[in-house]
C-alpha positions in Angstrom: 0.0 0.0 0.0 1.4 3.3 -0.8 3.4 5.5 1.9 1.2 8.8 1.6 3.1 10.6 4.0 6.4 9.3 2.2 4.6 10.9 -1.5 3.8 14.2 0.3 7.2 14.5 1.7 9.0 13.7 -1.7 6.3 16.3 -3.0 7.4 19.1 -0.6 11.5 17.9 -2.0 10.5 18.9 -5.2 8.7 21.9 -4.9 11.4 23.2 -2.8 14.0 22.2 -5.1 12.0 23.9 -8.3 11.4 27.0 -6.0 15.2 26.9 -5.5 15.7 27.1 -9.5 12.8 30.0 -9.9 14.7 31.9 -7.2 17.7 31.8 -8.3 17.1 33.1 -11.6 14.7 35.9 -9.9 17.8 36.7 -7.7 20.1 37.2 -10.9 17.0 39.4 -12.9 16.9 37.0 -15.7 14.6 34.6 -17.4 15.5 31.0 -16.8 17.7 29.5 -19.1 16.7 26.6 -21.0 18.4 23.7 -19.0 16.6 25.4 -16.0 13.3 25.5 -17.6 13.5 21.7 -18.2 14.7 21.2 -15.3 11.8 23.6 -13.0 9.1 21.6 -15.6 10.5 18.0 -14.5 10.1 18.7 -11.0 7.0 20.3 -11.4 5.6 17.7 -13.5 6.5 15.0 -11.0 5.2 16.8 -8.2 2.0 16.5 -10.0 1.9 13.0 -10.5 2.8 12.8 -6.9 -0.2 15.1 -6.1 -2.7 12.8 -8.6 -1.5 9.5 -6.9 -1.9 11.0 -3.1 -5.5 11.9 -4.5 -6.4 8.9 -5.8 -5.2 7.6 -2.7 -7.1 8.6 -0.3 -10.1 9.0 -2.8 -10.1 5.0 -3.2 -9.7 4.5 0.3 -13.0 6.3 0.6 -14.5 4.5 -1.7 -13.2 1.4 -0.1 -14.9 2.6 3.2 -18.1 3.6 1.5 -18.2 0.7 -0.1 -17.5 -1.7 2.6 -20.6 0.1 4.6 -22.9 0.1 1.1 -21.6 -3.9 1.6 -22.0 -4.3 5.1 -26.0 -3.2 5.0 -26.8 -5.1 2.1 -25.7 -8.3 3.7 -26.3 -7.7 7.2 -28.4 -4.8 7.8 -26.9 -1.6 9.5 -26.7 -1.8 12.8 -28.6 -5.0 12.5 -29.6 -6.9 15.4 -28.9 -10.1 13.8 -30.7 -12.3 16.5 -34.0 -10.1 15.5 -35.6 -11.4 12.2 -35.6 -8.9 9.2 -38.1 -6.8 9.0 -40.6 -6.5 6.1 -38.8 -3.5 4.7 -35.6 -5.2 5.0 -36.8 -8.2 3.1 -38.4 -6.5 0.5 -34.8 -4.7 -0.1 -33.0 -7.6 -0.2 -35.3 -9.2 -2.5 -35.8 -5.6 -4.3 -31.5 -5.5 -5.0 -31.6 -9.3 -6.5 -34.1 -9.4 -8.5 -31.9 -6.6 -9.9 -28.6 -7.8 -10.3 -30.7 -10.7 -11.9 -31.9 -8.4 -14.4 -28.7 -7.1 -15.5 -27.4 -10.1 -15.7 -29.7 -12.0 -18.1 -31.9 -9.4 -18.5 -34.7 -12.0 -17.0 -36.6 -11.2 -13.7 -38.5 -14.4 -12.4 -42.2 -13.5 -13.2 -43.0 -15.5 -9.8 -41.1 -12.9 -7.7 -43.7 -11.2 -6.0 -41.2 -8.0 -6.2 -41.5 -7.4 -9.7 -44.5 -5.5 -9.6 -42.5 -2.4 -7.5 -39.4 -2.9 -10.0 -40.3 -3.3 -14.1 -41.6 -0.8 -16.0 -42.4 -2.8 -19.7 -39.7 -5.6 -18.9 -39.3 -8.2 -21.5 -37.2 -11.2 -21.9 -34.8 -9.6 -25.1 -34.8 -6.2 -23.1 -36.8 -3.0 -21.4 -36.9 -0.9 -18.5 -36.1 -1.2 -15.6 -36.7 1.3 -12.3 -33.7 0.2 -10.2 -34.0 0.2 -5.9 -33.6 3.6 -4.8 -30.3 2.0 -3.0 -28.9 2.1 -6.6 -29.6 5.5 -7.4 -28.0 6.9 -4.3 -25.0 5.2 -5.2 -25.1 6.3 -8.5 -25.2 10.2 -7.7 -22.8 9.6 -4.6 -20.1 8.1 -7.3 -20.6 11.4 -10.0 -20.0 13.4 -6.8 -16.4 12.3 -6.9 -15.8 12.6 -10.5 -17.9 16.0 -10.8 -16.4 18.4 -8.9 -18.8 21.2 -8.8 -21.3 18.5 -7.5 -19.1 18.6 -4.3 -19.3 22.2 -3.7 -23.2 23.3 -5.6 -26.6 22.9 -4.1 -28.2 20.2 -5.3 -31.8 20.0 -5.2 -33.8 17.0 -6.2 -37.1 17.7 -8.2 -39.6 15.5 -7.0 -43.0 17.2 -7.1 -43.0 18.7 -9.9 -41.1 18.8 -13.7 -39.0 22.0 -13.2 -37.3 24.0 -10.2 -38.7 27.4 -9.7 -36.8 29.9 -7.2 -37.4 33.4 -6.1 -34.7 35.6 -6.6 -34.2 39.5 -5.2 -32.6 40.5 -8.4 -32.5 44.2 -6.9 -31.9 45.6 -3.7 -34.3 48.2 -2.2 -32.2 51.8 -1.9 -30.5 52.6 1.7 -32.9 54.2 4.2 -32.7 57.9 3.7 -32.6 60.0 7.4 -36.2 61.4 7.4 -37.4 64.7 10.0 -39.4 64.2 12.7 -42.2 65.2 11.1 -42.3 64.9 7.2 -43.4 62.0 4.6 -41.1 58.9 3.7 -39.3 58.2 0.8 -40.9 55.6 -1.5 -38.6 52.6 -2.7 -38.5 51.9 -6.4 -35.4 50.4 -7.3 -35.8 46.8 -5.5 -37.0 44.4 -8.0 -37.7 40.5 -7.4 -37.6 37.8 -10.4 -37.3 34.1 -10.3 -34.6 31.5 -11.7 -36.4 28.5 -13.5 -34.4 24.9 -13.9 -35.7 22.6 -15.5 -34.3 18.9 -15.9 -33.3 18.2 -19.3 -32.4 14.2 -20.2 -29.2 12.9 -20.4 -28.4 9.7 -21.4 -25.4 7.4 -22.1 -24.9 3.7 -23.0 -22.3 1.3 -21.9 -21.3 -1.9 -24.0 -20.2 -4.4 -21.3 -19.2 -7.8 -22.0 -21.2 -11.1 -21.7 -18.2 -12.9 -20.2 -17.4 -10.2 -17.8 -20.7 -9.6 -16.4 -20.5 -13.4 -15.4 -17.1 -14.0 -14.9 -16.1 -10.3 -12.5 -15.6 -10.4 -9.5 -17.4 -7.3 -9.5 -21.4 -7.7 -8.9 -22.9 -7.0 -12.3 -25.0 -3.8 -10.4 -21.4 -2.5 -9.1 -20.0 -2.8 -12.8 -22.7 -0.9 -15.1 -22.9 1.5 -12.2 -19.0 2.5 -11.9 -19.1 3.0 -16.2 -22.2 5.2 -16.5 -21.0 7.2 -13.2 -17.9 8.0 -15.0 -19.7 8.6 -18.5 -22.4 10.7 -16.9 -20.1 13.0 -15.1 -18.0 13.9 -17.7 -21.1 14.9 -19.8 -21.9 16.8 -16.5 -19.1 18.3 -15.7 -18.9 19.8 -19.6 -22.3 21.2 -18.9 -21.8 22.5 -15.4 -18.6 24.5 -17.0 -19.4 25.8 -20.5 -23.0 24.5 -21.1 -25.1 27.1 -23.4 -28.5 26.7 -21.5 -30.0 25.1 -24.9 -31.4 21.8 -23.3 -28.8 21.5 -21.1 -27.5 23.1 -18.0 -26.1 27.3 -18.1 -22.1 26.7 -17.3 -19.8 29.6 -15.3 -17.8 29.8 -18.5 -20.7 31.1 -20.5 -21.7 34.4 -20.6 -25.2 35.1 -19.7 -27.9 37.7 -18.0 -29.5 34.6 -16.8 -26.4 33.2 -15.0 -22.9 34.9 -15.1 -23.3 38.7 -17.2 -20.3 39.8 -18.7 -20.2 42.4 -15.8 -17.9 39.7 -13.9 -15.4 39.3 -16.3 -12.2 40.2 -14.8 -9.0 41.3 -17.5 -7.4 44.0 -15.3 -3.8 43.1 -14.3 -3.7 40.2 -17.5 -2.2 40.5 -20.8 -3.4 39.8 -23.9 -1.8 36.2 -23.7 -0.9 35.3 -20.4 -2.5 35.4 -16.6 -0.6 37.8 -14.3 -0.5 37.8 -10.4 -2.3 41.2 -10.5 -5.2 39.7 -12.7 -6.2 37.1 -10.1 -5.9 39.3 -7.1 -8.7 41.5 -9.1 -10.9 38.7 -9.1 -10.5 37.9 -5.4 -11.3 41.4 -4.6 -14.0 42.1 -7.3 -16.1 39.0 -5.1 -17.5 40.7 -1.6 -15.8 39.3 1.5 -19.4 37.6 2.5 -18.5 35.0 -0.7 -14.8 34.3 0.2 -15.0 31.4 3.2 -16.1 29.3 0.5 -14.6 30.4 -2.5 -12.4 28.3 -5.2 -10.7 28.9 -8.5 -11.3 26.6 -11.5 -8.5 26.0 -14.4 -7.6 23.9 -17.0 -3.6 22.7 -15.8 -2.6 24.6 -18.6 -3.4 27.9 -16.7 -2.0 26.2 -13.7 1.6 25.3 -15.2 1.3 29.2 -16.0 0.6 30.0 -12.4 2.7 28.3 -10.8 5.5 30.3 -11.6 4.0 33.5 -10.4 4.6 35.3 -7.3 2.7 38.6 -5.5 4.2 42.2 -4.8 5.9 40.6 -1.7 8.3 38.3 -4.0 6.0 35.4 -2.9 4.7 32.8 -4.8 0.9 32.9 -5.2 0.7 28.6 -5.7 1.6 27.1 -2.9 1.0 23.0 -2.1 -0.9 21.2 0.4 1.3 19.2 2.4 -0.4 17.9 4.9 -3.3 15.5 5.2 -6.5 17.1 4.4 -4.9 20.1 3.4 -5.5 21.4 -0.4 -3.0 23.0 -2.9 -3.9 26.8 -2.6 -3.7 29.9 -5.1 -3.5 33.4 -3.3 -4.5 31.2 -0.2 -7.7 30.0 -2.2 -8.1 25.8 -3.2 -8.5 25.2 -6.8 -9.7 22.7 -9.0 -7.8 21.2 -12.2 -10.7 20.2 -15.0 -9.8 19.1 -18.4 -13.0 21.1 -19.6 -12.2 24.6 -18.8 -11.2 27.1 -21.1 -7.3 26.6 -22.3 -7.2 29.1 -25.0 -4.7 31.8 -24.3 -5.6 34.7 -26.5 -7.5 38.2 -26.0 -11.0 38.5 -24.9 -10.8 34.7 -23.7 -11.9 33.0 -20.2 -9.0 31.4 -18.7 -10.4 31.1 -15.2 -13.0 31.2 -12.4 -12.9 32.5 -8.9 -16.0 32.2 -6.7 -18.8 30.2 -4.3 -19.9 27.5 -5.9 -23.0 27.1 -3.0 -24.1 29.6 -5.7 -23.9 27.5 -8.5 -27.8 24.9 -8.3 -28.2 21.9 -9.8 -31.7 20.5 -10.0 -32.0 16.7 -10.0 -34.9 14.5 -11.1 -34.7 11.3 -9.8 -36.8 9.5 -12.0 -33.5 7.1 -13.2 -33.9 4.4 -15.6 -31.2 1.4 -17.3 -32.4 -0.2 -20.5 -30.5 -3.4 -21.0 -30.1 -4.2 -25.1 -29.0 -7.7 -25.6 -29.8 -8.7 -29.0 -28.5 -5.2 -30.9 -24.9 -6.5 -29.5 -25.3 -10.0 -29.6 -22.5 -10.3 -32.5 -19.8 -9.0 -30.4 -20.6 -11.1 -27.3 -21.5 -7.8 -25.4 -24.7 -6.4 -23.6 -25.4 -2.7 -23.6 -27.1 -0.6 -20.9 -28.4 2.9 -21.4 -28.9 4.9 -18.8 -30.9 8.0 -18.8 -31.6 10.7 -15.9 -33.0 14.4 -16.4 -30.8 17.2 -14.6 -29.8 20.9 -15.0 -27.9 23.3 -13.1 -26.4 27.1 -13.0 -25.2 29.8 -11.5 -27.8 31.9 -9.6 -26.0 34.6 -8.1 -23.5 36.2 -10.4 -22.4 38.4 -7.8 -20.5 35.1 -6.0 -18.3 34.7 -8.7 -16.0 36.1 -11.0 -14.2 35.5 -14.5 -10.9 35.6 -15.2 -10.5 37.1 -18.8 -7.5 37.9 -20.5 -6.7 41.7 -21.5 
């Protein structure tokens, strides 16, 4: 099992030594030279390996404890008293979760099973629908929240009672009280305005092609499997959305301009040149988002933006991207964690987005939790594979622009 505090030590080696190389050349006033500049990028570039394997690290170890309790209740009931016979509900659960697994395997439910009424929706021998246990969808969203980012940080609301998300929104504040006489009339308000912010779930879907021999043969169960592939294929698709999604039939990303989400008013160029991000350009945004925003504030990049930040440094002389080093503790810039997706904007010309600063609480995600898995068995008979589509209705976006802001170049 890997040593993490061994990787986070060798982590802090190398940053150190690459800050030695940026330093030196600083202390000299010249650009480095090019043995140095490979040299700064090896380090750097293993220090971020270093940084993805500590993740991953302690991210599977939480799966691995998730997963063991998911485990743990399925078999024995949580916090079972296992001298007490199941009760009704738990019974119906248990039969509820193999009747499934039996479905995905052979895509056959027994028509004797007296659950089958509570879990088919047109089921048919050579295919269908199929509702799975609401066990199943909890996994489901719990395992886009750790590929999704913004998921971690958003509200996420789940639409239940109705088929879109309506919110009241003070889109203008009433004008400061104005110091009235003792006797004399009072001052009618007419600037404060109220509106609303409307989600509605739109569908997305995804299939997965999984092999016949694998579904028998894993030692994975077959729900675990199809679950784990259309987490990861439904999260990319979410995260794409979540960042630079038009609002067209699917969600209203931070990277896209818009008076129903982010205006144009939060872009942030100041300090940034045409080409490149500057020290002075992010300190902008910072201090362009009020103070109320910042205990919860984030940046998002691309890593290109990162590999350009990293090599910055304030007024002070110090640098703005420093590294977490110890457990729990998150790589910062300007004292602020950031995220690393392979979806934001990596363009580096004028006018462009480059990055976002801001509370993600801000940013809503509306959830419908009407999920279904179609299971196709003849349409991929030929290649000894089954597919599974999966299909679930969500939308999101920002609904405060005021809690965040852009970081454009100049």
């Amino acid at each position: 099992m890997p040593d993490l505090k061994k990787m986070r030590d060798e982590r802090g080696k190398l940053v150190k030594d690459a800050r030695a190389i940026q330093d030196k050349a600083d202390t000299e006033e010249r650009k480095l030279t090019a043995e140095e500049s490979e040299q700064f990028d090896k380090l750097m570039e293993r220090q971020q390996e270093l940084a993805d394997q500590i993740q991953r690290e302690v991210d599977l170890k939480e799966a691995e404890r998730a997963a063991a309790e998911v485990e743990a209740k399925a078999t024995k009931g949580e916090q079972r008293d296992t001298t007490k016979p199941e009760t009704p509900e738990e019974q119906r659960d248990k039969a509820v979760m193999t009747q499934f697994r039996s479905y995905l395997l052979t895509g056959q439910v027994p028509m004797e099973a007296q659950e089958l009424r509570a879990m088919q929706a047109d089921v048919d021998v050579s295919g269908g629908y199929l509702v799975p246990p609401e066990q199943f969808v909890r996994q489901l969203i719990q395992a886009k929240d750790n590929l999704v980012f913004i998921r971690q940080h958003a509200t996420v609301i789940p639409v239940t009672d109705g088929e879109s998300l309506g919110v009241p929104s003070l889109d203008t504040d009433p004008a400061d009280a104005a110091w009235t006489a003792e006797i004399g009339s009072v001052s009618e308000d007419s600037s404060m305005a109220v509106g609303k912010r409307s989600l509605d779930p739109h569908q997305l879907t995804k299939l997965v092609k999984v092999s016949i021999k694998l579904l028998r043969k894993s030692a994975f169960p077959a729900e675990q499997l199809v679950r784990d592939r259309l987490a990861y294929k439904f999260g990319v698709s979410e995260e794409k959305g979540f960042l630079t999604g038009n609002g067209a039939g699917q969600p209203l990303g931070v990277f896209t301009a818009s008076a129903h989400g982010i205006s144009t008013s939060r872009d942030v160029s100041t300090g940034n040149t045409t080409t490149e991000i500057r020290s002075d350009g992010l300190i902008e945004a910072v201090y362009s988002v009020k103070a109320g925003y910042l205990p919860n504030a984030r940046w998002i990049f691309h890593r290109d933006a990162v590999k350009q930040i990293r090599k910055l440094k304030d007024g002070d002389g110090q640098y703005i991207w420093a590294p977490g080093l110890k457990e729990g503790q998150p790589d910062t810039i300007l004292n602020y964690p950031f995220h690393m997706s392979e979806y934001a904007p990596n363009t580096f010309t004028t006018g462009l987005y480059v990055g976002l600063f801001g509370d993600f609480s801000y940013y809503w995600i509306a959830d419908s939790l009407a999920m279904e898995i179609q299971r196709l068995v003849e349409l991929y008979a030929g290649n000894s594979q089954v597919g599974f589509i999966g299909r679930q209705e969500v939308d999101g976006m920002p609904v405060l622009e005021e809690a965040f802001a852009r970081v454009k170049l100049g």
